[in-house]
C-alpha positions in Angstrom: 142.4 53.3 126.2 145.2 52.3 123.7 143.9 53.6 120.8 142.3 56.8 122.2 145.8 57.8 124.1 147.5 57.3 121.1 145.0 59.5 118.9 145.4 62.4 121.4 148.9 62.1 121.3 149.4 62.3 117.6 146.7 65.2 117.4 148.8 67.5 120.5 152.2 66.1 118.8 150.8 67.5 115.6 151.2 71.3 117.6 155.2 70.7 117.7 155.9 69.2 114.8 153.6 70.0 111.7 151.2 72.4 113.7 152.9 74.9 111.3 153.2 77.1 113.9 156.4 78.4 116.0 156.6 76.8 119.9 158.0 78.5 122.9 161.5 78.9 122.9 162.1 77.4 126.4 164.6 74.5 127.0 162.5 74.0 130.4 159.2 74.2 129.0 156.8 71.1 130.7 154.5 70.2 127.8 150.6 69.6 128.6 151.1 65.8 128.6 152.8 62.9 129.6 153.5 60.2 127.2 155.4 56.9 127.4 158.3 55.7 124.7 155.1 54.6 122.5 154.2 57.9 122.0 150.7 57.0 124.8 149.4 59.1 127.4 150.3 57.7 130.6 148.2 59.9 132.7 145.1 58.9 133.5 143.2 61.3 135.4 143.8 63.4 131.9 142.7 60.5 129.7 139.9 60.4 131.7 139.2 64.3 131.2 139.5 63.6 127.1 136.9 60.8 127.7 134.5 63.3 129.4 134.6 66.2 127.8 135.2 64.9 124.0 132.2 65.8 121.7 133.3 65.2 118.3 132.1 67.8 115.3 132.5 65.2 113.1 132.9 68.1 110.6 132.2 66.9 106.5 134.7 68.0 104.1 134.0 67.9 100.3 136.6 69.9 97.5 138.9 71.5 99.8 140.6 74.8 98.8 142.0 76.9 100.8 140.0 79.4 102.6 140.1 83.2 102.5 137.4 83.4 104.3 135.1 86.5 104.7 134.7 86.7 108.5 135.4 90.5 109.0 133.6 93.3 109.7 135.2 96.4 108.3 138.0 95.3 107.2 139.1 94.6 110.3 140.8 91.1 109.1 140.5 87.3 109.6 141.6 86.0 112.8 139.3 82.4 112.1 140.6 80.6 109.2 139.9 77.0 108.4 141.8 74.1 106.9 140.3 70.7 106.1 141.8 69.5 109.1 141.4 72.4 111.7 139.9 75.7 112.2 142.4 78.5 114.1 141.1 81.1 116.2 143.8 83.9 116.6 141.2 86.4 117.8 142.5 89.2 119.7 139.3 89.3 121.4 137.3 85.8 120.9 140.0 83.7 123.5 142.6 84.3 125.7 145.1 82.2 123.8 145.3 80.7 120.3 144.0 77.5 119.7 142.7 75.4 117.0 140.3 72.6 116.9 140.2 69.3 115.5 137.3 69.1 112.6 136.8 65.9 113.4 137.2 65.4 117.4 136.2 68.6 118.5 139.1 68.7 120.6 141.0 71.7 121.5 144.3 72.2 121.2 146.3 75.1 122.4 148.9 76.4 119.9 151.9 76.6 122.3 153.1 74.0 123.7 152.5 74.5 127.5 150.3 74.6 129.9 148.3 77.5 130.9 150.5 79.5 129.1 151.4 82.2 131.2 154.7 83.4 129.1 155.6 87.4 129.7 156.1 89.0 126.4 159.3 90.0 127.1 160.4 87.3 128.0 159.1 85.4 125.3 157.9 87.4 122.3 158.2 84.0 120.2 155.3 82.8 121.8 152.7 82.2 119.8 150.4 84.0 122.5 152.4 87.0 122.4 152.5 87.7 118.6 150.0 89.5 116.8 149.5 87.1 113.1 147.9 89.3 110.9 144.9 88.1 108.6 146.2 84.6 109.1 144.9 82.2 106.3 145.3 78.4 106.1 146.7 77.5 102.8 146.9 73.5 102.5 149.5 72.4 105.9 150.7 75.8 106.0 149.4 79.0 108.0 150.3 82.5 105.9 150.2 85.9 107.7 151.5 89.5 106.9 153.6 91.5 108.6 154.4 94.8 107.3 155.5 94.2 103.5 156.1 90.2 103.8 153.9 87.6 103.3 155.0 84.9 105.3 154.5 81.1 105.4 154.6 79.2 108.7 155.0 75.2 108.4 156.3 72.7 110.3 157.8 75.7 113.1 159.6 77.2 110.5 158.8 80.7 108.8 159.7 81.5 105.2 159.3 85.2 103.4 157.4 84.0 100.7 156.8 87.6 99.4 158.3 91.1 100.2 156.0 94.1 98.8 157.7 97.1 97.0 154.8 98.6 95.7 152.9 101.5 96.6 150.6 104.7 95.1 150.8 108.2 96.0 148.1 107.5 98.3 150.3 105.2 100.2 152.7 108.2 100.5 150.9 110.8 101.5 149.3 109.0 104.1 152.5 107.5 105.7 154.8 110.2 104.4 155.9 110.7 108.8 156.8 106.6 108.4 158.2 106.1 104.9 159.2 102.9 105.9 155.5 101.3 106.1 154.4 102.5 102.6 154.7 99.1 101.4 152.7 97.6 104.4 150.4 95.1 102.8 147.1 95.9 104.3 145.2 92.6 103.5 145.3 89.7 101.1 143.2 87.0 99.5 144.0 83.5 98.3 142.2 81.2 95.9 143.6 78.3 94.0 145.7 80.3 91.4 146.7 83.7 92.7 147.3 85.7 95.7 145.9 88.9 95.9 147.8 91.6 97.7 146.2 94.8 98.9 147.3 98.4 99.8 145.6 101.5 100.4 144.6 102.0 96.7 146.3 99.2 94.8 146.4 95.4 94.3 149.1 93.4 93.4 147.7 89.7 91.6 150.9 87.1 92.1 150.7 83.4 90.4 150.4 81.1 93.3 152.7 78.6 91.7 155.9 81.4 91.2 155.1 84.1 93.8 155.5 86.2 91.2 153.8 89.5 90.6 151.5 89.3 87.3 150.2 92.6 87.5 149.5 95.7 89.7 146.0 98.0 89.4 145.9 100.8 91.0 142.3 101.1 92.2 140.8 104.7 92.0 139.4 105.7 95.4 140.2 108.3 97.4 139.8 106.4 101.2 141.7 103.2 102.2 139.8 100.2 100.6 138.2 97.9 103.3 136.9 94.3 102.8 137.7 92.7 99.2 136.0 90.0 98.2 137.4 88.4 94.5 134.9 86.5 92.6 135.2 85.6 88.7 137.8 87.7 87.5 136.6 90.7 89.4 137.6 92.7 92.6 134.2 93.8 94.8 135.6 96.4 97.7 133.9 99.2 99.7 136.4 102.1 101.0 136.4 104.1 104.8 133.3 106.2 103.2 131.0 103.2 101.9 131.8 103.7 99.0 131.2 100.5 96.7 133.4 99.2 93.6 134.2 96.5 91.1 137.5 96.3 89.3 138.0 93.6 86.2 141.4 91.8 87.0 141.9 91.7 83.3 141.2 95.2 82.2 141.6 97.2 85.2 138.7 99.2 85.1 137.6 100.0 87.9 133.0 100.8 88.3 131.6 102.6 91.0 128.6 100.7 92.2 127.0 102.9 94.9 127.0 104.9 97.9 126.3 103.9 102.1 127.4 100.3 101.5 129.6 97.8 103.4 130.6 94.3 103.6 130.1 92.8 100.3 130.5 89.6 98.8 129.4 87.5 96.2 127.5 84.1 96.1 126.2 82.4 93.2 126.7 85.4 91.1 124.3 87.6 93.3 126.1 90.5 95.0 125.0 91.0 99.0 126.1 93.9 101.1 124.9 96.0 104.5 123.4 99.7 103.3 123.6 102.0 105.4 120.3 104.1 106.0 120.4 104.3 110.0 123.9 104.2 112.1 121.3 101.8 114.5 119.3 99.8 111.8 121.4 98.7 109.3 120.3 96.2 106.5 121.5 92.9 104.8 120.5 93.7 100.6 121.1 91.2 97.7 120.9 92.7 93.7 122.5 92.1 90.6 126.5 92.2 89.9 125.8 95.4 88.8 123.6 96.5 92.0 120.6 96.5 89.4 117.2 95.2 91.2 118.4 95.2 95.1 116.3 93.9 97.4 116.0 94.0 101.7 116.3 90.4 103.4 117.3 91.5 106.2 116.5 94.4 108.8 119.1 95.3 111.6 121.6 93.3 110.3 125.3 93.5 111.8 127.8 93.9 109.3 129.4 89.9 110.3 127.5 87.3 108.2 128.2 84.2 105.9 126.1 82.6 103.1 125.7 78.8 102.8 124.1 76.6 101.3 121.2 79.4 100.1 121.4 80.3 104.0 122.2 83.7 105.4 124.3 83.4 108.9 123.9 86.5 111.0 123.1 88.5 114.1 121.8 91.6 115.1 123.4 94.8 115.1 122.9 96.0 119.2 123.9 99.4 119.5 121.1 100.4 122.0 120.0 97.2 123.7 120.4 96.3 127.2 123.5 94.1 128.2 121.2 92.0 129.5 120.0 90.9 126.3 121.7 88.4 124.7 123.4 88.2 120.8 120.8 85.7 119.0 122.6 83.8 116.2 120.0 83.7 113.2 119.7 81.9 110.1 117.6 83.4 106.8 116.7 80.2 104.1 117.4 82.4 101.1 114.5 80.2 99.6 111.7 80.0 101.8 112.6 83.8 103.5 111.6 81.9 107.0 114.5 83.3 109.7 115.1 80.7 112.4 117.3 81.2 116.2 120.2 78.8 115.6 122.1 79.7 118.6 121.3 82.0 121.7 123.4 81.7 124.3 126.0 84.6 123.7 125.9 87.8 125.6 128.0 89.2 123.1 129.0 87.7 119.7 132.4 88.5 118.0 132.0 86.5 114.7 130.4 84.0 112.4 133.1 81.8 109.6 132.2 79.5 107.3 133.9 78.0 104.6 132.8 76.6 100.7 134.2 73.1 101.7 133.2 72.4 105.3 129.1 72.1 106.2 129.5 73.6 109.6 129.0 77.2 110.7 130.9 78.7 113.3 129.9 81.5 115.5 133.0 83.0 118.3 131.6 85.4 121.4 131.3 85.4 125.3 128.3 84.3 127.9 127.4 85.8 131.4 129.3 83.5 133.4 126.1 83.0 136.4 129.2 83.1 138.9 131.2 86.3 138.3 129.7 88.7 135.9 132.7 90.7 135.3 134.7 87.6 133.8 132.4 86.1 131.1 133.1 82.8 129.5 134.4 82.8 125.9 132.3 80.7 123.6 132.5 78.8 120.4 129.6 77.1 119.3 129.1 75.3 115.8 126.6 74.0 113.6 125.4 72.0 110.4 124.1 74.6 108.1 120.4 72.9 108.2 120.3 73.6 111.8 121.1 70.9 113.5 124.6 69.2 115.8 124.8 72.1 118.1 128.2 71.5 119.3 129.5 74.4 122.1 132.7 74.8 124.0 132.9 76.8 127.1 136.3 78.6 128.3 136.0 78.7 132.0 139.6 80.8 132.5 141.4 77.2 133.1 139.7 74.7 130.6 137.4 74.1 127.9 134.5 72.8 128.3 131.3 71.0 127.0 
């Protein structure tokens, strides 16, 4: 029992000390565990819990980078990001409190330090639970968020502004000319291994990863607030509020209109794939040329949430008219064979699908029908290896999670 007591420990210690992320500010706080002066878990009925309910993921990691992952419909921003040591689910929506989970044990581990937190945000609006992060990104041991115009870096409990935006466009003006002071609000950003990619209304600021400094600034053409950016080999890919596609050249700045009624693009293996919108109720998944030259439909009623991996499409439907009854299928399209497979269909409603370049697991966040009170569903995340197989699900019951 040593060695597993001791494993837990270090993994729930790793929330207070290096979890990179602020605790509760409560002198009287009782932390989740007890442990002894050897750093061991001394209570057994919990130990025996861990044994039970432990189902490792046993997650493969191969040429980490960090991941800006593109696990957003809409624009509406990452609240899953993955490291090569946890994933972080800060959903709003997906669970009732932020967690993250251990790649390799599967365990999960909530990200403030006590039990069932229950903290009252007036009380305690340090609480992690009580704080809104927004398009929260691991980058290496550190968790980055914005808020307003600063890009901040949380690691080891400790924030640091690590940029302050004083950039804006006329567009930014006139659309918050009754709240001057958000003009600057950075709306989104992107991280690869070089640059940071800030983005505003109609403008995006590239900044060298190493300096924080700004390199340059492109104002980007379009007359709605840019949604969704995806950067891929020296180019910008973004649709606007109208579905209106583009691709800017970081180098030049010039900015192409690629096409009308499309959403949610991104770029694998230098083939562009987006939703097109044809029917508000049947929307469809499309691949075609960098230059949208030679598209072609892969998939029919196709939600707006899906990854690519490993020449696999990760998707569900899109349900505007079905019964509640019916539950979200998770599917999975082999880009080479075109045969579509059910990898995963127990949610009554799914909320998202993340993956990232390093990891060979899938994710998928939603809720089931819970069979004894339909009006509080369990919230659901369920993983697996991109061939298929390892289906590994956790259950929040309103107390625990569960096998």
């Amino acid at each position: 029992m040593k060695k597993t007591a001791r494993n837990f420990t270090l993994a729930v210690a790793a929330v207070m000390s290096a979890s990179m992320l602020t605790a509760c500010q409560n002198s009287d706080r009782q932390t989740y565990f007890e442990e002894n002066s050897e750093g061991e878990i001394v209570d057994s009925a919990l130990l025996e819990k861990i044994e039970q309910e432990a189902e490792p993921l046993d997650t493969k990691i191969e040429n980490y980078n960090c991941h800006s992952g593109r696990n957003l419909f809409l624009g509406t921003g990452n609240y899953v990001t993955l490291s090569d040591k946890f994933i972080y689910v800060l959903s709003l929506t997906a669970v009732p409190e932020y967690i993250k989970i251990d790649l390799q044990s599967g365990e999960v581990i909530p990200l403030c330090d006590v039990a069932g937190c229950t903290h009252d945000p007036n009380d305690f609006p340090d609480c992690i639970n009580n704080r809104v992060l927004c398009n929260d990104t691991a980058v290496g041991d550190e968790l980055w968020y914005n808020d307003s115009n600063k890009l901040i870096a949380i690691k080891g409990g400790k924030e640091e502004v690590i940029y302050e935006n004083k950039y804006c466009t006329k567009l930014e003006k006139d659309a918050l000319k009754d709240s001057s002071d958000q003009k600057y609000t950075i709306f989104y950003f992107i991280v690869d291994d070089n640059y940071v990619y800030i983005f505003g209304y109609a403008y995006v600021v590239q900044i060298d990863r190493n300096t924080m400094k700004a390199v340059k600034t492109i104002d980007l053409p379009t007359e709605a607030m840019l949604l969704a950016p995806f950067v891929h080999n020296g180019s910008i890919y973004f649709h606007n509020e109208m579905c209106e596609a583009f691709r800017t050249d970081i180098e030049s700045g010039e900015t192409t209109k690629l096409g009308d009624n499309m959403y949610c693009i991104c770029v694998k293996n230098d083939t562009l794939y987006y939703c097109a919108i044809s029917d508000i109720e049947d929307p469809s998944l499309y691949s075609a040329d960098l230059d949208l030259k030679n598209p072609e439909k892969l998939i029919e009623n196709c939600y707006g949430d899906f990854v690519i991996k490993d020449n696999k499409i990760f998707y569900h439907e899109y349900r505007i008219t079905q019964p509640d009854e019916q539950n979200d299928i998770m599917w999975c399209y082999d880009l080479d064979s075109g045969e579509r497979k059910t990898v995963y269909d127990g949610f009554s409603e799914a909320d998202c699908i993340v993956a990232a370049d390093f990891s060979d697991r899938v994710f998928f966040l939603g809720e089931e029908t819970n069979p004894d009170d339909a009006s509080k569903p369990y919230k659901v995340i369920a993983s697996v290896r991109t061939d298929g197989s390892d289906l590994w699900v956790k259950r929040f019951d309103g107390e625990t999670w569960k096998n």
